[in-house]
PDBQT receptor file of N, H, CA, C and O in Angstrom, charges set to zero:
ATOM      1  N   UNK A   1     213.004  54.067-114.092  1.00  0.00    +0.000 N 
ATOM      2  CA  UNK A   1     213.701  52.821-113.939  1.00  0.00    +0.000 C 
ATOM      3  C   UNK A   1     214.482  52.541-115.219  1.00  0.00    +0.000 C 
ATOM      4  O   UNK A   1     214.020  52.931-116.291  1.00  0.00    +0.000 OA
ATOM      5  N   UNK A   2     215.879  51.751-115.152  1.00  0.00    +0.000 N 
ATOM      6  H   UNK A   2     216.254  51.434-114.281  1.00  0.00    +0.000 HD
ATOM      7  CA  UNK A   2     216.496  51.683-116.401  1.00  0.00    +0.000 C 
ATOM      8  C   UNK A   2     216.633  50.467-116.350  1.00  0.00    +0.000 C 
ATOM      9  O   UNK A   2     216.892  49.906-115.285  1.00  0.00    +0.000 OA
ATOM     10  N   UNK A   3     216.457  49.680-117.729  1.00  0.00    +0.000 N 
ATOM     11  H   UNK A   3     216.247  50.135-118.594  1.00  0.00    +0.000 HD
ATOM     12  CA  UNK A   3     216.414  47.973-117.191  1.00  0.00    +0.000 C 
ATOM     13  C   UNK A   3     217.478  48.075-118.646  1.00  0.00    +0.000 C 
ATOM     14  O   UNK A   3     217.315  48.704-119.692  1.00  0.00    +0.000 OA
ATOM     15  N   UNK A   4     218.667  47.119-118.166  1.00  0.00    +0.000 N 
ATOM     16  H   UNK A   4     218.799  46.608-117.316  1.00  0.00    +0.000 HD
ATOM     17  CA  UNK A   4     219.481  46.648-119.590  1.00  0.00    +0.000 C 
ATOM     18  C   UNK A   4     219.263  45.357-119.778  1.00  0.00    +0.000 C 
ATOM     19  O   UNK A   4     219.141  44.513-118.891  1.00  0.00    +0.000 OA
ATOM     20  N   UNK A   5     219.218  45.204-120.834  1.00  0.00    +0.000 N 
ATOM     21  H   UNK A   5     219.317  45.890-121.555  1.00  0.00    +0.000 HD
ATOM     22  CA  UNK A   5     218.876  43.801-121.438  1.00  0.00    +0.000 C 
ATOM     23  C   UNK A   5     220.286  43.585-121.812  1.00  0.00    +0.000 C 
ATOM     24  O   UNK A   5     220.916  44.568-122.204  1.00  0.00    +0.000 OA
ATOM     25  N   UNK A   6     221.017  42.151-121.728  1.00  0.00    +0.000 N 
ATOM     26  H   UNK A   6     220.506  41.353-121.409  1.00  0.00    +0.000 HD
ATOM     27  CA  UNK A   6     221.902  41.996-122.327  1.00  0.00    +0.000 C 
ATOM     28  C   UNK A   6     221.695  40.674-123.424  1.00  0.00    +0.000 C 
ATOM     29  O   UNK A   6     220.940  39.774-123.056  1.00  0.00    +0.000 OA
ATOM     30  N   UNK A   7     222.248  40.583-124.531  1.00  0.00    +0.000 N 
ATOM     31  H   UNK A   7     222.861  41.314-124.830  1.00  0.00    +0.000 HD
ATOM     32  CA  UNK A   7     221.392  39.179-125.445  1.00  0.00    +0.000 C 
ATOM     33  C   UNK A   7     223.068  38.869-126.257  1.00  0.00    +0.000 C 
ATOM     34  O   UNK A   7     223.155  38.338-127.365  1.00  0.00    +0.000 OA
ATOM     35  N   UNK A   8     224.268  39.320-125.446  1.00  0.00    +0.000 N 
ATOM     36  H   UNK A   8     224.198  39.752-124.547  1.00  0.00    +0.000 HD
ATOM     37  CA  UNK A   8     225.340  38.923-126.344  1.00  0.00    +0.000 C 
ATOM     38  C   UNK A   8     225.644  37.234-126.192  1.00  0.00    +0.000 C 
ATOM     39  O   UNK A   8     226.509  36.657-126.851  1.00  0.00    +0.000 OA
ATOM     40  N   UNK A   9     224.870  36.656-125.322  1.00  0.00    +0.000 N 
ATOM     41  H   UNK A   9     224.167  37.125-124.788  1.00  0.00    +0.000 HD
ATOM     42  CA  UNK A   9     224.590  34.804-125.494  1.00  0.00    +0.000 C 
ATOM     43  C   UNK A   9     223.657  34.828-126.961  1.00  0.00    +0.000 C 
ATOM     44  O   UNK A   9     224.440  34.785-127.909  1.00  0.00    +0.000 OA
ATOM     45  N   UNK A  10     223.012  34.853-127.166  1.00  0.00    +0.000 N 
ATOM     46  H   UNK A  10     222.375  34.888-126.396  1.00  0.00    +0.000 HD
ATOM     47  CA  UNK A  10     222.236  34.444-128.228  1.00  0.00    +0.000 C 
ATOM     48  C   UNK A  10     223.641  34.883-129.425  1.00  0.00    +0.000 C 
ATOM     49  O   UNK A  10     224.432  35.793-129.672  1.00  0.00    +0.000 OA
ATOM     50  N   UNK A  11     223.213  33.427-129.913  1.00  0.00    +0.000 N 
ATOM     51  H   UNK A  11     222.570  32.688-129.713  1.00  0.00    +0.000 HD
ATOM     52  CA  UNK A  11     224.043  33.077-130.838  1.00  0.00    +0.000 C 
ATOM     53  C   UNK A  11     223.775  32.560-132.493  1.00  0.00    +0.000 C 
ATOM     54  O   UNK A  11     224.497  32.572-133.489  1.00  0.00    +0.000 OA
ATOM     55  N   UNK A  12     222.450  32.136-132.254  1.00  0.00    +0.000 N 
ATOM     56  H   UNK A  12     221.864  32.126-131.444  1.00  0.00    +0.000 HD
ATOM     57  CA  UNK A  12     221.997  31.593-133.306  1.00  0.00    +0.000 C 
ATOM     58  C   UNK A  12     220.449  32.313-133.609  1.00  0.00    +0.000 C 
ATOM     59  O   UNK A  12     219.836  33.109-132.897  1.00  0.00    +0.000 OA
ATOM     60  N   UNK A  13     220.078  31.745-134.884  1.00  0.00    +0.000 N 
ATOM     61  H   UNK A  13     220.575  31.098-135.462  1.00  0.00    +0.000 HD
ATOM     62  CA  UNK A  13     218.459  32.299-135.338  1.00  0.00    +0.000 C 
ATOM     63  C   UNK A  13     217.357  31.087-134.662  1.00  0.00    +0.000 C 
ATOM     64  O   UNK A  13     216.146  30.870-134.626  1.00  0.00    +0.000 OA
ATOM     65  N   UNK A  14     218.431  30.576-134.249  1.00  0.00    +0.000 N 
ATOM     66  H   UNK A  14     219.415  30.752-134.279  1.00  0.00    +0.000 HD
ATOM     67  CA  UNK A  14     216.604  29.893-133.515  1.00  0.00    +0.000 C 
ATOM     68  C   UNK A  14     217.090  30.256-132.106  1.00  0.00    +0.000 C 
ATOM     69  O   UNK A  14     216.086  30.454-131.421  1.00  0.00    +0.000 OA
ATOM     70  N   UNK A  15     218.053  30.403-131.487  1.00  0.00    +0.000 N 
ATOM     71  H   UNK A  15     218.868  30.242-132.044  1.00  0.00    +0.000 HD
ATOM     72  CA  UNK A  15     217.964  31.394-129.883  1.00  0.00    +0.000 C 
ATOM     73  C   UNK A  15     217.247  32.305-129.810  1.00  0.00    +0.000 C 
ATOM     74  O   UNK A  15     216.467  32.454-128.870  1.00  0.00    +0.000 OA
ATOM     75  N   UNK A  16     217.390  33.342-131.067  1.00  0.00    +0.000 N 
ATOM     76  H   UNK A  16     218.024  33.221-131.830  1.00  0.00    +0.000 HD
ATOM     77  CA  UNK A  16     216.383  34.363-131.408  1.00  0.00    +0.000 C 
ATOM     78  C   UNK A  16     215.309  34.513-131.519  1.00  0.00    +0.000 C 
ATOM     79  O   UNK A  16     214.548  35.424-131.192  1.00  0.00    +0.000 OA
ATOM     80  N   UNK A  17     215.149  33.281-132.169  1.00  0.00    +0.000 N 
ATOM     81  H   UNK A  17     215.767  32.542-132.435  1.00  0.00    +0.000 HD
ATOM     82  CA  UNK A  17     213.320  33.127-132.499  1.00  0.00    +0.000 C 
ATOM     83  C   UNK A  17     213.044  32.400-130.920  1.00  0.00    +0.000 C 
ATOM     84  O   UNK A  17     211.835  32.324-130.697  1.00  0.00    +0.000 OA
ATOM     85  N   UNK A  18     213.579  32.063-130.221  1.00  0.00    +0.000 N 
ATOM     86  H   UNK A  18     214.561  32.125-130.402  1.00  0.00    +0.000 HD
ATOM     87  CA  UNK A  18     212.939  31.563-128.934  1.00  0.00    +0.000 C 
ATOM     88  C   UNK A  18     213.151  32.474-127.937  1.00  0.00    +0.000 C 
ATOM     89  O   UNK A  18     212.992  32.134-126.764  1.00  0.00    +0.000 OA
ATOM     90  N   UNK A  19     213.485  33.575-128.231  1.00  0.00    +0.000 N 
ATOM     91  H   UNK A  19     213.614  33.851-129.183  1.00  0.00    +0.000 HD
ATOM     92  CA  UNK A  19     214.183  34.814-127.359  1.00  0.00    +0.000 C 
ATOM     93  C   UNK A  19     212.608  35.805-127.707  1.00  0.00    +0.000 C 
ATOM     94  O   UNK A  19     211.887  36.491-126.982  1.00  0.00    +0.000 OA
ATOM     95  N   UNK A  20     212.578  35.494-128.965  1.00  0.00    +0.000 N 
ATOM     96  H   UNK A  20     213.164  34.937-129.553  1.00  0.00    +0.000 HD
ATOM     97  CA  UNK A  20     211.405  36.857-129.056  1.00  0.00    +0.000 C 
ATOM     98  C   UNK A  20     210.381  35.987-129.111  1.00  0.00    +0.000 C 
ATOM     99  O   UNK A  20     209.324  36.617-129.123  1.00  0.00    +0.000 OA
ATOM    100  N   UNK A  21     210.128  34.218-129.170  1.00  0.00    +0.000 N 
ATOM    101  H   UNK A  21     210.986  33.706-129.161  1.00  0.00    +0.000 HD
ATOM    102  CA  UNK A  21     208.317  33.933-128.804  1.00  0.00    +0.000 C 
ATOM    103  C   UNK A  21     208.295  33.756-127.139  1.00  0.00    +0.000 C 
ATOM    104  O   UNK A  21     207.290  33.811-126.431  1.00  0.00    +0.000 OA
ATOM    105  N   UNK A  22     209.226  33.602-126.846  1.00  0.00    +0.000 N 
ATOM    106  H   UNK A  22     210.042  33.558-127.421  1.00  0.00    +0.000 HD
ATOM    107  CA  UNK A  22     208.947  34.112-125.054  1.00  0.00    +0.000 C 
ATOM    108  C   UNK A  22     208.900  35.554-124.529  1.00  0.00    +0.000 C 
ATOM    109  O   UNK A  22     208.637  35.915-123.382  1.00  0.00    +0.000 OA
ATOM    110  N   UNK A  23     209.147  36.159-125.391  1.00  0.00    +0.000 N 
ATOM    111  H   UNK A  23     209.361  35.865-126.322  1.00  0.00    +0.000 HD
ATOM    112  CA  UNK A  23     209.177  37.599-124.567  1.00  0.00    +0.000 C 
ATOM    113  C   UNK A  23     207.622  38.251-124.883  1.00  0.00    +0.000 C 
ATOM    114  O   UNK A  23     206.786  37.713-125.608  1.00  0.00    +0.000 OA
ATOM    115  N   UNK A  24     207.426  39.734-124.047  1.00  0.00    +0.000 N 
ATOM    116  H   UNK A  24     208.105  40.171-123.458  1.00  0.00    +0.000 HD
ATOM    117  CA  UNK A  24     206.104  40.199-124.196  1.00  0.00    +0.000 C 
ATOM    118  C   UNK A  24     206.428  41.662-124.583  1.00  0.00    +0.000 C 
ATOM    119  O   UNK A  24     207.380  42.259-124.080  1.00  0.00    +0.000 OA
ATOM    120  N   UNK A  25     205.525  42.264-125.575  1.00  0.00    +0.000 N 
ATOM    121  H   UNK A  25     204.751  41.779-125.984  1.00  0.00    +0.000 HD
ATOM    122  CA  UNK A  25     206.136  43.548-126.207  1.00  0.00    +0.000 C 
ATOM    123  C   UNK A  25     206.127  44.603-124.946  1.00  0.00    +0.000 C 
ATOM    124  O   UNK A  25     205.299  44.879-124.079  1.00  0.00    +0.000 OA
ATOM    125  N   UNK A  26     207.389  45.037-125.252  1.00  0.00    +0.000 N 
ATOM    126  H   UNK A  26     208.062  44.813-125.957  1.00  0.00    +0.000 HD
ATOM    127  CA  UNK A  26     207.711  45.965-124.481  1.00  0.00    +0.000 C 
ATOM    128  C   UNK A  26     207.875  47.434-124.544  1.00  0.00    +0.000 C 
ATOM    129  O   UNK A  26     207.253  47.407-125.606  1.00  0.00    +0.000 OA
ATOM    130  N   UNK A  27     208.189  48.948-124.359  1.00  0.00    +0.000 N 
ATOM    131  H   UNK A  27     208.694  48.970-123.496  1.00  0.00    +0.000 HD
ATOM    132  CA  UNK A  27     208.268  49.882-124.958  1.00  0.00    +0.000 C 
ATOM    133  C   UNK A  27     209.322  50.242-124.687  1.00  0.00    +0.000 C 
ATOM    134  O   UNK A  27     209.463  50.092-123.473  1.00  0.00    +0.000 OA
ATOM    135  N   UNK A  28     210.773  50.925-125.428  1.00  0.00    +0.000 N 
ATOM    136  H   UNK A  28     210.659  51.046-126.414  1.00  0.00    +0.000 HD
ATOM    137  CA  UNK A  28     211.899  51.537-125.511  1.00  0.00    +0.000 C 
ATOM    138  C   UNK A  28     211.527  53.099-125.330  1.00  0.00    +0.000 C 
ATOM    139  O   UNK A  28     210.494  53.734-125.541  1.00  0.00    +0.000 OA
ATOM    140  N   UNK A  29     212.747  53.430-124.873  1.00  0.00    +0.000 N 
ATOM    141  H   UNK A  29     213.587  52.914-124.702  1.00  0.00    +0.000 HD
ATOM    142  CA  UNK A  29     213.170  55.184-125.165  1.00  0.00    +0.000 C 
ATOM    143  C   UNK A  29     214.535  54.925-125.242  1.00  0.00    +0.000 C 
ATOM    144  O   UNK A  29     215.343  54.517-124.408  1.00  0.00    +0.000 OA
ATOM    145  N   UNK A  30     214.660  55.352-126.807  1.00  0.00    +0.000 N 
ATOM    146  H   UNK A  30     214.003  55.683-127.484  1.00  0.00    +0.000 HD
ATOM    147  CA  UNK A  30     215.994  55.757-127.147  1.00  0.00    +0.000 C 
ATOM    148  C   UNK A  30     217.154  56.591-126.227  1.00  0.00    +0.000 C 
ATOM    149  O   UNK A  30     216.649  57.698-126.041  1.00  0.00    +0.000 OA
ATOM    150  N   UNK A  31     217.969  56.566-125.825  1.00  0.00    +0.000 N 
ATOM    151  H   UNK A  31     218.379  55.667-125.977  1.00  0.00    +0.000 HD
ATOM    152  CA  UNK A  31     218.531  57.771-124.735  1.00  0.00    +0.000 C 
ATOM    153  C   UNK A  31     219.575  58.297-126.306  1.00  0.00    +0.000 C 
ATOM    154  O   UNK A  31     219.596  59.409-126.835  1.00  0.00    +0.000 OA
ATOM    155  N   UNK A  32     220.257  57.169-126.669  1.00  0.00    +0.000 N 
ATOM    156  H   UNK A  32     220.239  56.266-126.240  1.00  0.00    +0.000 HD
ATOM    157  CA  UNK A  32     221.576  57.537-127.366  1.00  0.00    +0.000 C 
ATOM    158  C   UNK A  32     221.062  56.624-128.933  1.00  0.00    +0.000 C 
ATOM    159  O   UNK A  32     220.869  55.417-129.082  1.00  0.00    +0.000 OA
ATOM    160  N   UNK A  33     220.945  57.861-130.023  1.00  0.00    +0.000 N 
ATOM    161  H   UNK A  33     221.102  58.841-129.902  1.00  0.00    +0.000 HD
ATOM    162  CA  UNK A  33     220.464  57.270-131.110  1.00  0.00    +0.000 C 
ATOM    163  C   UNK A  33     221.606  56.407-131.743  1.00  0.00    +0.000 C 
ATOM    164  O   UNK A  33     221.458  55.284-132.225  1.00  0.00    +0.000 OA
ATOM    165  N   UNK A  34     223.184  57.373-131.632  1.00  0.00    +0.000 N 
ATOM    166  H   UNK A  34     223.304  58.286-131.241  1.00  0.00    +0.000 HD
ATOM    167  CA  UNK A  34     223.781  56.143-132.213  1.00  0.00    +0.000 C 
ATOM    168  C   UNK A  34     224.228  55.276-131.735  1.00  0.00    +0.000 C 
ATOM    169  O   UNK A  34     224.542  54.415-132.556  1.00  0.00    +0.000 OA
ATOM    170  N   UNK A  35     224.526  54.936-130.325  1.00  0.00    +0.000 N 
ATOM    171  H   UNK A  35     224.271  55.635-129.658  1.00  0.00    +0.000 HD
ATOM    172  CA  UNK A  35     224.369  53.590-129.365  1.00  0.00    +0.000 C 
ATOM    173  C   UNK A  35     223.428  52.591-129.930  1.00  0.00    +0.000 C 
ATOM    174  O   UNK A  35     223.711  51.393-129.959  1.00  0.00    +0.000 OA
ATOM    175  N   UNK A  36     222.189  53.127-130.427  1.00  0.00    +0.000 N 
ATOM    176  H   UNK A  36     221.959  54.100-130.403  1.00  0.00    +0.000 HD
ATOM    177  CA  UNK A  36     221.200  52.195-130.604  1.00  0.00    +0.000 C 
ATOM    178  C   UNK A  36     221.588  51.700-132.339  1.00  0.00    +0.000 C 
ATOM    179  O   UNK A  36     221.545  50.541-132.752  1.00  0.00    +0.000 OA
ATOM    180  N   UNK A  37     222.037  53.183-133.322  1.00  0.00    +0.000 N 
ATOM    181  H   UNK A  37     222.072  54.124-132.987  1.00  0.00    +0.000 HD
ATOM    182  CA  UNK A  37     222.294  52.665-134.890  1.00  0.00    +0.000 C 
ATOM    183  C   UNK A  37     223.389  51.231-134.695  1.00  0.00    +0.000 C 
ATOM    184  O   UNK A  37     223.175  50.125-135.191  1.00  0.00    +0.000 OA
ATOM    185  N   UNK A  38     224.435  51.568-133.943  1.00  0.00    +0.000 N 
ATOM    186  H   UNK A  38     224.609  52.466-133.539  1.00  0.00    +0.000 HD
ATOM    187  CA  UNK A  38     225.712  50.429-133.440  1.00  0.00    +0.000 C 
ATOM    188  C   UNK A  38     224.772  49.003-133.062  1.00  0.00    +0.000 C 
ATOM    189  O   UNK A  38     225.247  47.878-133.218  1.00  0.00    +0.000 OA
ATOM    190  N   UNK A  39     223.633  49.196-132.641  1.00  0.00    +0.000 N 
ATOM    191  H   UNK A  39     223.247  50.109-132.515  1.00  0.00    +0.000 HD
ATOM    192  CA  UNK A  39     223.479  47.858-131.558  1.00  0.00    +0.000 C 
ATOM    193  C   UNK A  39     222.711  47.431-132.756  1.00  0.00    +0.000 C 
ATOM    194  O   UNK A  39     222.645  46.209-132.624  1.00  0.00    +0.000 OA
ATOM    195  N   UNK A  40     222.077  47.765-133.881  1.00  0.00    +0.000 N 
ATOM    196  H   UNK A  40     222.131  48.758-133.988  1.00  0.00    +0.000 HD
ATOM    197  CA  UNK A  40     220.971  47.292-134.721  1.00  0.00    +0.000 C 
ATOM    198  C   UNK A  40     222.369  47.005-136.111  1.00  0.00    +0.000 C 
ATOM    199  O   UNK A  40     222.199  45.968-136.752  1.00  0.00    +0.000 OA
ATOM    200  N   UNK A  41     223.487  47.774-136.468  1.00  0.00    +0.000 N 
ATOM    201  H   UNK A  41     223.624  48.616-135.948  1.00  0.00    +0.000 HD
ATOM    202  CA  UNK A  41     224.453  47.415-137.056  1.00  0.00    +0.000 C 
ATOM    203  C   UNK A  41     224.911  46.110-136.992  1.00  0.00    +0.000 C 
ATOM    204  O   UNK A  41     224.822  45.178-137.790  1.00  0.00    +0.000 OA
ATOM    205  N   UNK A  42     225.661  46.262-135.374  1.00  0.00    +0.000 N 
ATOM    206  H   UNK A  42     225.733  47.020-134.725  1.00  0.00    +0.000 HD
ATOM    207  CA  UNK A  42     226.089  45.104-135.135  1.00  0.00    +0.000 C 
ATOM    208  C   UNK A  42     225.082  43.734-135.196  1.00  0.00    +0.000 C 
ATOM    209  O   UNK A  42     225.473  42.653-135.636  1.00  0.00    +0.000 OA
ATOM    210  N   UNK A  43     223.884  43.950-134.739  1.00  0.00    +0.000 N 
ATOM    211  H   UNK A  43     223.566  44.828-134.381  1.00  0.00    +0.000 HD
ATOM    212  CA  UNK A  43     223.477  42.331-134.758  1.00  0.00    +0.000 C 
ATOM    213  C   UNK A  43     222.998  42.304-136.070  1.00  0.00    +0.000 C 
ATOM    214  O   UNK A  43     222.389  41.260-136.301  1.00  0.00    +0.000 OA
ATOM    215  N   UNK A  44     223.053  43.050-136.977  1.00  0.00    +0.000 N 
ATOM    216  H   UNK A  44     223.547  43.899-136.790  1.00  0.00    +0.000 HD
ATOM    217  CA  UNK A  44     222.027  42.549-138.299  1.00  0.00    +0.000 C 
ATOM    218  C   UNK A  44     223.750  42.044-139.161  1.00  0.00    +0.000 C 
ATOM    219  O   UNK A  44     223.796  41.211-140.067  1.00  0.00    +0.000 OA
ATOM    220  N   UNK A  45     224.768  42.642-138.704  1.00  0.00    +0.000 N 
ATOM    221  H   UNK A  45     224.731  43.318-137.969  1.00  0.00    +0.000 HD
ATOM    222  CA  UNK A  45     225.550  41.543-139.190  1.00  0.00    +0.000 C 
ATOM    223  C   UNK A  45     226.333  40.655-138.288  1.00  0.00    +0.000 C 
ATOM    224  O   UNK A  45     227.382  40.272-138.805  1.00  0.00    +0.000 OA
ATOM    225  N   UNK A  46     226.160  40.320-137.351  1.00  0.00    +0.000 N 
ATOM    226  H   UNK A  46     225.308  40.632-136.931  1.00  0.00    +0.000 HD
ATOM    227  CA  UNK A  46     226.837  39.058-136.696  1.00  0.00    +0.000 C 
ATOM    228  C   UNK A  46     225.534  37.856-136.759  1.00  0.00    +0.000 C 
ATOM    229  O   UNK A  46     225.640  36.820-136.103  1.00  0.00    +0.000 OA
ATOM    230  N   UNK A  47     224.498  38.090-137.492  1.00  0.00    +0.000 N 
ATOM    231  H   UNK A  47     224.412  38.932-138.025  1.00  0.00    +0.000 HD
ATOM    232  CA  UNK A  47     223.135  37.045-137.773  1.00  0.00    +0.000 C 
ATOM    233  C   UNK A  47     223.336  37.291-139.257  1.00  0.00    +0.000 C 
ATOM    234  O   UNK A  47     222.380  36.912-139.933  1.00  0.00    +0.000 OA
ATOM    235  N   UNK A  48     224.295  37.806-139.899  1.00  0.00    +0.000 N 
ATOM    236  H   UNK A  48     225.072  38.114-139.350  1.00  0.00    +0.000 HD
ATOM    237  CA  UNK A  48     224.026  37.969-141.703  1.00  0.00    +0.000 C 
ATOM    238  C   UNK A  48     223.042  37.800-142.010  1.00  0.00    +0.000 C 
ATOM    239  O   UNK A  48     222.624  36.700-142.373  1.00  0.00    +0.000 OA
ATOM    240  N   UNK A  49     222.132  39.219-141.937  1.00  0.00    +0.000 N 
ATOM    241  H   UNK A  49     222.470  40.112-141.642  1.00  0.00    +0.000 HD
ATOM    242  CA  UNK A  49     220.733  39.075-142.068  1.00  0.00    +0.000 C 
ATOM    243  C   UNK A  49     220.961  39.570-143.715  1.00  0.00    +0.000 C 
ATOM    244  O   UNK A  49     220.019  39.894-144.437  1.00  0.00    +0.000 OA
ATOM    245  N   UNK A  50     221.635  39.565-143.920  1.00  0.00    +0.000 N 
ATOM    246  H   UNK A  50     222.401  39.302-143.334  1.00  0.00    +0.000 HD
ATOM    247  CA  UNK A  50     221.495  39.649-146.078  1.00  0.00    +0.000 C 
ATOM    248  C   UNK A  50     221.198  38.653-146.735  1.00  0.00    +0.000 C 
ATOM    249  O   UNK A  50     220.440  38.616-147.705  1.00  0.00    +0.000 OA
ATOM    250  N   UNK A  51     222.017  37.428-146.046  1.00  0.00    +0.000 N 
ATOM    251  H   UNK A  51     222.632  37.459-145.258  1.00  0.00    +0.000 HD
ATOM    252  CA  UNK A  51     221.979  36.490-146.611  1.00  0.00    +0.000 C 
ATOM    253  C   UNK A  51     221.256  35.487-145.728  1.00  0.00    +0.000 C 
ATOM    254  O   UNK A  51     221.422  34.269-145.660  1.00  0.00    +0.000 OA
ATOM    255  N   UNK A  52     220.473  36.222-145.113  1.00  0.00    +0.000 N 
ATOM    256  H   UNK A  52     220.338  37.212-145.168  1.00  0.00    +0.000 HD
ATOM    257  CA  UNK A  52     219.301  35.162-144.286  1.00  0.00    +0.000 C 
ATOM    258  C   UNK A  52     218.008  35.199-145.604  1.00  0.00    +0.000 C 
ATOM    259  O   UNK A  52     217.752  36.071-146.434  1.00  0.00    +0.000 OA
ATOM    260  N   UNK A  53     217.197  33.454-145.267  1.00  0.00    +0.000 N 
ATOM    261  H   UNK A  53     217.405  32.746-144.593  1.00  0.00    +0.000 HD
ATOM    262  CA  UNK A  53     215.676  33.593-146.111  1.00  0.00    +0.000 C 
ATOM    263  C   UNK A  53     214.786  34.449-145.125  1.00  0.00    +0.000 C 
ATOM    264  O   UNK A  53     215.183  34.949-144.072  1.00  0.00    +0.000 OA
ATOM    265  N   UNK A  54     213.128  34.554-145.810  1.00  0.00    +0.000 N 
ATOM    266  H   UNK A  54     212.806  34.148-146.665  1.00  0.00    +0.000 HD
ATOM    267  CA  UNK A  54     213.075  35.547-145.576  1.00  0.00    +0.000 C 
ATOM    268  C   UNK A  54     212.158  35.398-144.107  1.00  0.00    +0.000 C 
ATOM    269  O   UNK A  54     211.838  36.405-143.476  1.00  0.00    +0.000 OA
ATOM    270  N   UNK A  55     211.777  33.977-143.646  1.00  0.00    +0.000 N 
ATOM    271  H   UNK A  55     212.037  33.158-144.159  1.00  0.00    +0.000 HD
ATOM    272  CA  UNK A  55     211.692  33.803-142.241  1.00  0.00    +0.000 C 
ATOM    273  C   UNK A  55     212.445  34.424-141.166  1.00  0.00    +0.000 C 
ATOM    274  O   UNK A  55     212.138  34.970-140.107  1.00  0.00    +0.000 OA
ATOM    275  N   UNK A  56     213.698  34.128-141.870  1.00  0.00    +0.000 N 
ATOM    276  H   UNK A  56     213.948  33.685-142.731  1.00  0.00    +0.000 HD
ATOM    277  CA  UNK A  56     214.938  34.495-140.572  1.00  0.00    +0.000 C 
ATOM    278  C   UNK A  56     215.387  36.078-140.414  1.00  0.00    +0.000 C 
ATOM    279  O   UNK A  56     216.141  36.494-139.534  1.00  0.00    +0.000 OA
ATOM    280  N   UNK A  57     214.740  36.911-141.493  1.00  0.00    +0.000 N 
ATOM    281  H   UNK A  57     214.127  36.573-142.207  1.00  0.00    +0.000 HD
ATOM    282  CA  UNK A  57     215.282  38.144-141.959  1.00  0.00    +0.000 C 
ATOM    283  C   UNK A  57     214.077  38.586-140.501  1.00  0.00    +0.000 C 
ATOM    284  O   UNK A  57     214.378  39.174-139.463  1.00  0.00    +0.000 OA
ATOM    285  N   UNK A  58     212.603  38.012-140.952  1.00  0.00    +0.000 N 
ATOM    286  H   UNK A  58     212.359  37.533-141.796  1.00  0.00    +0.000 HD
ATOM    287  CA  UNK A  58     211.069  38.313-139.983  1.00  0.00    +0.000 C 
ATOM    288  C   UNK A  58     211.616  38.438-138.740  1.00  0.00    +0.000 C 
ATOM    289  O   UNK A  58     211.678  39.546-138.206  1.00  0.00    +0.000 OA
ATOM    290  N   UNK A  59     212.206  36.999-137.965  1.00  0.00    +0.000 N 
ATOM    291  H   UNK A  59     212.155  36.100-138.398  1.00  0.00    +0.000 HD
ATOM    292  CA  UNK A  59     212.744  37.003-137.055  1.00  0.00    +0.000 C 
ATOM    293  C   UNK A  59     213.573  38.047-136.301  1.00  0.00    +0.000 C 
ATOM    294  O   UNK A  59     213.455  38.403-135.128  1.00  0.00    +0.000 OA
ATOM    295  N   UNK A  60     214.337  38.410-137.127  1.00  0.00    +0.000 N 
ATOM    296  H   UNK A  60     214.433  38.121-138.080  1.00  0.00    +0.000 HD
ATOM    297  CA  UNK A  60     215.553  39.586-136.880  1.00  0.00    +0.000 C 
ATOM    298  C   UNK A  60     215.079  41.088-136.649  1.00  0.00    +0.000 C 
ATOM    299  O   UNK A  60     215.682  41.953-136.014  1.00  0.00    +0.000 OA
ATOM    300  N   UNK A  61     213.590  41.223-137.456  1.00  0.00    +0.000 N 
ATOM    301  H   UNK A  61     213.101  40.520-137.972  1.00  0.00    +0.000 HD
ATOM    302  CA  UNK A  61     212.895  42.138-137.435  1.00  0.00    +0.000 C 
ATOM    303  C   UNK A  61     212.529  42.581-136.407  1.00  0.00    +0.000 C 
ATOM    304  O   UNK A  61     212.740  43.681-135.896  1.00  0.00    +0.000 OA
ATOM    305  N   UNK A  62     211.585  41.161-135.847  1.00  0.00    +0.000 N 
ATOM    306  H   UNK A  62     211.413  40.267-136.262  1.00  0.00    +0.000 HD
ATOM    307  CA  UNK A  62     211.224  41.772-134.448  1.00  0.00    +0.000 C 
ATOM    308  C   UNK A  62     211.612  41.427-133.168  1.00  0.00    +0.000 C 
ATOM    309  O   UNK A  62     210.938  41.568-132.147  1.00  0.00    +0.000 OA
ATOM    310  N   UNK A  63     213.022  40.849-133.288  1.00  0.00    +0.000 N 
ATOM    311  H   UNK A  63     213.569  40.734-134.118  1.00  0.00    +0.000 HD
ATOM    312  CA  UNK A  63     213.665  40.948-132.496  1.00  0.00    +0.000 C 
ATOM    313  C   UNK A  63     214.456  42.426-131.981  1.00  0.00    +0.000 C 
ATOM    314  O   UNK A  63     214.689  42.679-130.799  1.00  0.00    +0.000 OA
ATOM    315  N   UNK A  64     214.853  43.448-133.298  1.00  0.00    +0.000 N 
ATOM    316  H   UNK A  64     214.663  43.243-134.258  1.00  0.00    +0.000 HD
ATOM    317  CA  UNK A  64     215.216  44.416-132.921  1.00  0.00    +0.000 C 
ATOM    318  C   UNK A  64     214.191  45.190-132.997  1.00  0.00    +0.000 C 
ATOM    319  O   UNK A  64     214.277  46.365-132.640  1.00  0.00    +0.000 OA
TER     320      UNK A  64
C-alpha cells in the first residue's frame, strides 16, 4: 500500500506541533533518497529551523 501524506498547509510551528501531538508513530520506506534529502531541505528551511529556539528546532525534529 502507498499512502502520501501531503503537509504543504502547515504553515506555522504550532500547526506542526499540533500536526505531530495528534499523529501516531508511524514507519517509512524510503523509495527515493533524494526526493526525501529535498523534502527534509525544503521544510527545515521554509520553518528556519536555524534560527528557531530550541523547542521549535525539537518540534521540527520529530516532525520529520
Amino acid at each position: 500500500m502507498i499512502v502520501r501524506l501531503h503537509t504543504q498547509r502547515l504553515q506555522t510551528i504550532d500547526e506542526i506541533r499540533a500536526f505531530v501531538a495528534a499523529s501516531q508513530a508511524a514507519d517509512f520506506a524510503i523509495t527515493d533518497r533524494d526526493q526525501a534529502h529535498r523534502f527534509i531541505s525544503q521544510t527545515l528551511r521554509r520553518f528556519g529551523y536555524a534560527r528557531r529556539g530550541r523547542a521549535d528546532k525539537g518540534v521540527l525534529r520529530r516532525y520529520l
